[in-house]
Every structure is written in C-alpha cells, then in structure tokens.
Legacy VTK file of the C-alpha trace (Angstrom):
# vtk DataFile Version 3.0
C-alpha trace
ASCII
DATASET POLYDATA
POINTS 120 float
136.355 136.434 98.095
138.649 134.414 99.954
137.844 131.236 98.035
139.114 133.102 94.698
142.442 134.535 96.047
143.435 130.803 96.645
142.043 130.147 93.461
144.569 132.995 91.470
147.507 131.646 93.462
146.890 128.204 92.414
147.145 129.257 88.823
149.826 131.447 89.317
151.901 128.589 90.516
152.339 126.513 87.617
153.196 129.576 85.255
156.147 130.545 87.249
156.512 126.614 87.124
157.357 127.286 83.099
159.246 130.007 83.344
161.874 127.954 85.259
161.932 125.087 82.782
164.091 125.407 79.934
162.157 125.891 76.121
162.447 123.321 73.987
163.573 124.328 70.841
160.875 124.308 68.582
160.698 120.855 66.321
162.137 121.148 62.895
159.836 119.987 59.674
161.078 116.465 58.288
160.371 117.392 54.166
160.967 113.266 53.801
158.276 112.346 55.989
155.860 114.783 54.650
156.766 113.770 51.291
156.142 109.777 52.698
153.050 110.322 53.617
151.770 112.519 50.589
152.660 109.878 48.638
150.800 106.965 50.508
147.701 109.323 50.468
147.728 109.414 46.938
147.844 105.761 45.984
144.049 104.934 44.725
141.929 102.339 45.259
143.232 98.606 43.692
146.542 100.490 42.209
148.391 97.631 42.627
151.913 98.981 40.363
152.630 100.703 43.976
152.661 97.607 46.213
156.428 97.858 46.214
156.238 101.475 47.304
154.063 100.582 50.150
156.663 98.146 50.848
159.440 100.627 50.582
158.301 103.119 52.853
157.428 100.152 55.263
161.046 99.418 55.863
162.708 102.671 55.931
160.334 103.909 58.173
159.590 101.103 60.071
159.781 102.940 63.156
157.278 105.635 62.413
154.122 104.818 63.657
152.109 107.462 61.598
153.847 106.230 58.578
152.769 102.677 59.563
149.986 103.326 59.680
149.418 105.434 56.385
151.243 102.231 54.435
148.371 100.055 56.242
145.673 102.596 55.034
146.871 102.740 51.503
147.606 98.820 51.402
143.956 98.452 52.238
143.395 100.489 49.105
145.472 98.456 47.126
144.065 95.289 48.446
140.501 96.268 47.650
140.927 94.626 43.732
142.321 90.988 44.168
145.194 92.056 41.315
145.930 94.862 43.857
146.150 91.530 46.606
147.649 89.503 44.639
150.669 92.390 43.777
151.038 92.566 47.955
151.240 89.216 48.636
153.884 88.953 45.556
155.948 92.349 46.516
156.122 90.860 50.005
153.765 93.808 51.686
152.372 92.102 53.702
155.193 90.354 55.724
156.213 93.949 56.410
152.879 95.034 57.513
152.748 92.168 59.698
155.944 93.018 61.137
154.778 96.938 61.727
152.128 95.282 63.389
154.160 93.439 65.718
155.998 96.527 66.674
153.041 98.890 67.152
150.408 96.555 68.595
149.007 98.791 70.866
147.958 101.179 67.757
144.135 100.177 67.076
143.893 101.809 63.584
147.067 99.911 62.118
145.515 97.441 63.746
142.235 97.302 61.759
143.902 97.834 58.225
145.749 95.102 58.889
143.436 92.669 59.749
140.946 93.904 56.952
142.999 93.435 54.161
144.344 89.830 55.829
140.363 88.846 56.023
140.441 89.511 52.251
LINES 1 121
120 0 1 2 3 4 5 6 7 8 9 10 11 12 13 14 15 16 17 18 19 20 21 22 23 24 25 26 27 28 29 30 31 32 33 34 35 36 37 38 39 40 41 42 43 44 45 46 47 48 49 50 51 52 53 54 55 56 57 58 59 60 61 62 63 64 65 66 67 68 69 70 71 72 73 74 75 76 77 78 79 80 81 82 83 84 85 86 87 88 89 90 91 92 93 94 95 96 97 98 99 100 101 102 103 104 105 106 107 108 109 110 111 112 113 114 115 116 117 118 119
C-alpha cells in the first residue's frame, strides 16, 4: 500500500503542474491551407495542365512543410506520364521542389517524392 500512495502523488504532481500554466488559446483553422492541400490531393495521375499550380503553391507556401510535401506527392503524380515531366521541367517545378527540399531536408517523405520523380 505504501508503494501506491507514492505512486498517486506522483501523478498528482504534474496536474497541478497544468493548472499553473497558462492555456493556450486554442489554434484557429487556416481555410487557405485546407483549401491548398485539397487541391494538391486532387490533381490525378500524369495531369500535367496543373504543373504551374504545383508550382504556385510551392512558393507561397514555401515554408509549410505539410504543403511541401503534398506539392512533392502530387508532382510525383504528374511526373508519372513523361508529358506530365516534361510540363514540370518546363513550368519550372522542379527548381522549386528542389529548393523545398533544401529547406526541409530532414523530412524523409518530401524526401522520397523528390528523388523519385528526379530518377524519372
């Protein structure tokens, strides 16, 4: 019985731990990011008309890792037709995905878009 007293308190501790820290206000729905990536997951497979959208969304939210990452995905769609390539290397996709790249190395799944649709 001891053993569990000592085991109560310890729990106890960290909840009157949060009560002392201020809430955070609770994080506010960006509509334009939603709407970003909803749009990257619905360009199909070798669609390569939206090459320049993928390059769009690259730039304004270069920044955004999750967004970086759904360009890369959908690129990789694109690429999967050589038009769809061919409209990427011409839009100038893929100097932005190599630049989103450089700034989120550490971010495996960019990462391996990237790299698949430069081995094409």
């Amino acid at each position: 019985p001891p053993k569990q007293q000592k085991k109560k308190e310890i729990k106890e501790k960290p909840r009157e731990e949060e009560e002392k820290r201020p809430k955070e206000p609770p994080k506010k729905i960006d509509q334009g990011r939603i709407n970003a990536l909803q749009i990257l997951d619905a360009i199909s497979a070798g669609d390569g008309s939206r090459a320049g959208e993928v390059s769009t969304m690259l730039e304004q939210h270069a920044s955004d890792r999750e967004i970086c990452r759904s360009c890369a995905k959908a690129a990789e769609r694109i690429a999967s037709s050589e038009q769809g390539l061919e409209q990427l290397t011409t839009v100038g996709t893929m100097q932005s995905l190599l630049q989103a790249w450089q700034t989120h190395r550490n971010d495996t799944s960019l990462t391996v878009h990237v790299h698949n649709i430069v081995a094409r």
